[in-house]
C-alpha positions in Angstrom: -9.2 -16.4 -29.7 -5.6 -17.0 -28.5 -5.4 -13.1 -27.9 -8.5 -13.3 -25.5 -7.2 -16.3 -23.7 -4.0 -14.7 -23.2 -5.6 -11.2 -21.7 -8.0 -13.2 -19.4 -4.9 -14.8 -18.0 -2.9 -11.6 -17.5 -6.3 -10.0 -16.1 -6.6 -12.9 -13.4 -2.8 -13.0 -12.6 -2.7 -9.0 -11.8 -5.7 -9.2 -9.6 -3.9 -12.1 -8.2 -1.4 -10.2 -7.4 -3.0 -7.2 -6.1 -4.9 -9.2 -3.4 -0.9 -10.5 -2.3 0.4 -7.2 -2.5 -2.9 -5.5 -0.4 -2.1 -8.1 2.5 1.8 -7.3 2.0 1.2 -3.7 2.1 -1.3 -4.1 4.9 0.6 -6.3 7.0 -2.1 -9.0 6.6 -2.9 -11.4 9.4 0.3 -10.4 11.3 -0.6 -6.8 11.8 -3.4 -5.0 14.3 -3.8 -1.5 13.5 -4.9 0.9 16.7 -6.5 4.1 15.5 -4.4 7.3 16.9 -5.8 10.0 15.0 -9.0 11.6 14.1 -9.3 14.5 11.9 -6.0 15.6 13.9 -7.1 14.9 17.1 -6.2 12.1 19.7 -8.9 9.2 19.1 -10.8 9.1 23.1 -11.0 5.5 22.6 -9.6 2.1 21.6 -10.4 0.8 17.6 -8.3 -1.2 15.7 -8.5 -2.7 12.6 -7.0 -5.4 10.7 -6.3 -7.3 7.3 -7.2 -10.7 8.1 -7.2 -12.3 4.3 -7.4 -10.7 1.3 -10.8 -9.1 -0.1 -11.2 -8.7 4.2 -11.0 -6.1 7.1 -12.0 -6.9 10.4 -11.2 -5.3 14.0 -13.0 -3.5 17.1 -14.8 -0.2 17.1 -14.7 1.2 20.8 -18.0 -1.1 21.7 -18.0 -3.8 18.9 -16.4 -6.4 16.6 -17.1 -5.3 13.5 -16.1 -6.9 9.8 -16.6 -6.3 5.9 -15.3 -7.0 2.7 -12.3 -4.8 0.7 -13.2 -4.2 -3.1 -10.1 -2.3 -4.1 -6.3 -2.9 -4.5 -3.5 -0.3 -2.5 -3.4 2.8 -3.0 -7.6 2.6 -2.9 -9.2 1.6 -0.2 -12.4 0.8 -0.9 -14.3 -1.2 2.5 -17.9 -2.3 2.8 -20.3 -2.8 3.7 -19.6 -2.8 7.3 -21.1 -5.1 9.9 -20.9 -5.5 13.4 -21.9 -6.6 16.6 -25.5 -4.1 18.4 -23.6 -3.5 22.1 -24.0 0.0 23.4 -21.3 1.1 25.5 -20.9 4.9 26.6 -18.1 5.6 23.1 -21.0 4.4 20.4 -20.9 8.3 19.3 -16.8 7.6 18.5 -17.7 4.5 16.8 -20.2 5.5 14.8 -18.3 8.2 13.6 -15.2 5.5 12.9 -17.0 3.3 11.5 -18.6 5.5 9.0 -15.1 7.2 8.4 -13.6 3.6 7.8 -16.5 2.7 5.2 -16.4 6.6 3.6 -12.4 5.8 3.1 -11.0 6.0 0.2 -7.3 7.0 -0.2 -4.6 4.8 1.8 -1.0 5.4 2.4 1.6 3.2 4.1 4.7 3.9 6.0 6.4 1.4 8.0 4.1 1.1 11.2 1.7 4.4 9.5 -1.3 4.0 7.9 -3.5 6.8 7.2 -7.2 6.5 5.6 -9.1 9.3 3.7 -12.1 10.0 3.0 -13.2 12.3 0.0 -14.7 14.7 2.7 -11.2 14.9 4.5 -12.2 12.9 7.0 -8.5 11.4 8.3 -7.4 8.4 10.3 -4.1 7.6 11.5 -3.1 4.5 12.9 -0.1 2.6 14.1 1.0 -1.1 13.4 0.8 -2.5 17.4 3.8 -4.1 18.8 
């Protein structure tokens, strides 16, 4: 019984520790991500996206706010489901195409102001921390 008590501890500390390290990775509250890069090319729009609180992403798309939850500790990135606001603006094809991208994501890698999301089709994203 001790035994159990002890690995449901060590459990619930490492996950604790994960969800400080994702935000510490991330950049956390402090940090707004702007999307350069798309499958190599210049993105044609604005989208950012951010770490607001562990277990949470947040940002804009190129016509809406969008938010959702994150279920997986760095190097996974695992993000959804994805909501957001309904405006149309002439970009919704760009942000469709983000925000499926951002919810298909699931390899992350950090480097100083780098981030870069993949997706298991190859779909990249680049972004830069903002100043």
């Amino acid at each position: 019984m001790k035994s159990l008590i002890s690995i449901a501890l060590l459990v619930v500390s490492l996950t604790a520790c994960r969800a400080d390290d994702f935000q510490r990775i991330y950049g956390g509250a402090d940090r707004v991500w702007l999307l350069k890069e798309f499958n190599g090319a210049p993105f044609p729009t604005r989208a950012t996206l951010t770490f607001p609180k562990a277990g949470e992403i947040a940002g804009e798309g190129p016509c809406n706010r969008y938010f959702g939850g994150m279920k997986a500790p760095y190097p996974t990135f695992d993000a959804g489901p994805i909501g957001s606001t309904r405006r149309g603006c002439p970009e919704i094809e760009a942000e469709v195409a983000f925000l499926a991208a951002l919810e298909t994501a699931s390899i992350s890698k950090v480097e100083d102001d780098t981030l870069v999301l993949i997706s298991p089709d190859g779909t990249r994203m680049v972004f830069r921390a903002s100043d």
